[in-house]
C-alpha positions, 0 to 999 in steps of 0.5 A: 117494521124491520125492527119488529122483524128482526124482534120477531123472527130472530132471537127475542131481545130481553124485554121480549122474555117473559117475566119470572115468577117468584115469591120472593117480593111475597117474603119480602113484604111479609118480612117488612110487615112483621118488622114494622108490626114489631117497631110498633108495639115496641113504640106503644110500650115505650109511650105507655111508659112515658117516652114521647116520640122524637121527630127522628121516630119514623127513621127505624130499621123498617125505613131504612130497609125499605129504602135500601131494598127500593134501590136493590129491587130498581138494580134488580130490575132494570131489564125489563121483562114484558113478555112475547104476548104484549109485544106482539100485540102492540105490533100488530096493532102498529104495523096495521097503519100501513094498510090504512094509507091511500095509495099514491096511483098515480106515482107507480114507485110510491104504490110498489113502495106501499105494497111491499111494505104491506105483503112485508108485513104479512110475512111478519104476520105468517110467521108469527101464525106459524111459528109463535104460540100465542094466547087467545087474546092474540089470537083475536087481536090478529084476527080483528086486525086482518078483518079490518084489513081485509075491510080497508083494503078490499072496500068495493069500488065506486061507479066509474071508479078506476081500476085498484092496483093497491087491492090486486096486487095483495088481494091473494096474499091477504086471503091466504093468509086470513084463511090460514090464521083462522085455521090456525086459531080454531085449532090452538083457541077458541074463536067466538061466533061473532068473529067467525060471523064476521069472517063470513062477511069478508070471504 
């Protein structure tokens, strides 16, 4: 979680960048395409003449380029650009296990432990609502998720169950931030009907 915070709320690492888009890799396979159709009609002519293909045939100009091209592009690439949307999406996926844990009640330290990781977690969550400018499948990726939060963690309780110290203590944190992010969403993307049914369900 600390890591994601720190990814998240300060500088972006590299693989968190997005992904430049050029057409440089388009020219590159159009050069290769036009190279290799070349060697090939070159080849033809030579066999209609009488020449027969050596086992060395296949070692051409286009081989060679391909292979040393490989090794350039690899250099090229070694910092991995996989954008802010997948990242935060894996996050959010991950960092939602720890509201899924039964809370230890009967150890008052392991519960605070617990519930400070979650309205951690949350934090992350606010500022990401806040802060970053997410697509619409992250939009319903964070909504889905707190839904199912909100579902684990607010379940009603059992006949002659006990009091849940786990539930009160985020009750509030949650809800604020559930009904904020569904403010947010409405007004950056469109929410379909059924998660905003499903929202209904929960308040």
């Amino acid at each position: 979680i600390k890591v994601y915070r720190t990814w998240i709320l300060q500088e972006n690492p590299v693989f968190m960048t997005e992904p430049e888009k050029t057409t440089q890799e388009d020219e590159v396979d159009d050069s290769s395409e036009q190279i290799l159709r070349s060697e090939t009609n070159c080849m033809k002519e030579l066999e209609s003449h009488g020449h027969k293909r050596s086992s060395s045939w296949g070692r051409t100009y286009s081989f060679s380029s391909a292979i040393n091209r490989g090794f350039l592009t690899e250099d090229e690439n070694k910092d991995i650009k996989a954008g802010t949307q997948p990242t935060l999406q894996v996050f959010l996926t991950n960092s939602s296990n720890v509201f899924l844990l039964e809370p230890c009640q009967d150890v008052p330290k392991l519960l605070e432990n617990q519930v400070e990781v979650c309205k951690s977690v949350l934090s992350i969550y606010r500022h990401m609502i806040m802060e970053h400018s997410m697509s619409m499948q992250t939009w319903e990726q964070l909504l889905q998720v707190l839904l199912r939060i909100t579902e684990a963690v607010m379940k009603r309780p059992q006949e002659n169950q006990r009091k849940d110290s786990f539930a009160e203590s985020l009750a509030s944190i949650l809800f604020r931030t559930i009904i904020v992010a569904w403010v947010r969403a409405n007004l950056c993307v469109f929410i379909s009907r059924e998660l905003w049914d499903e929202q209904l369900l929960q308040v």
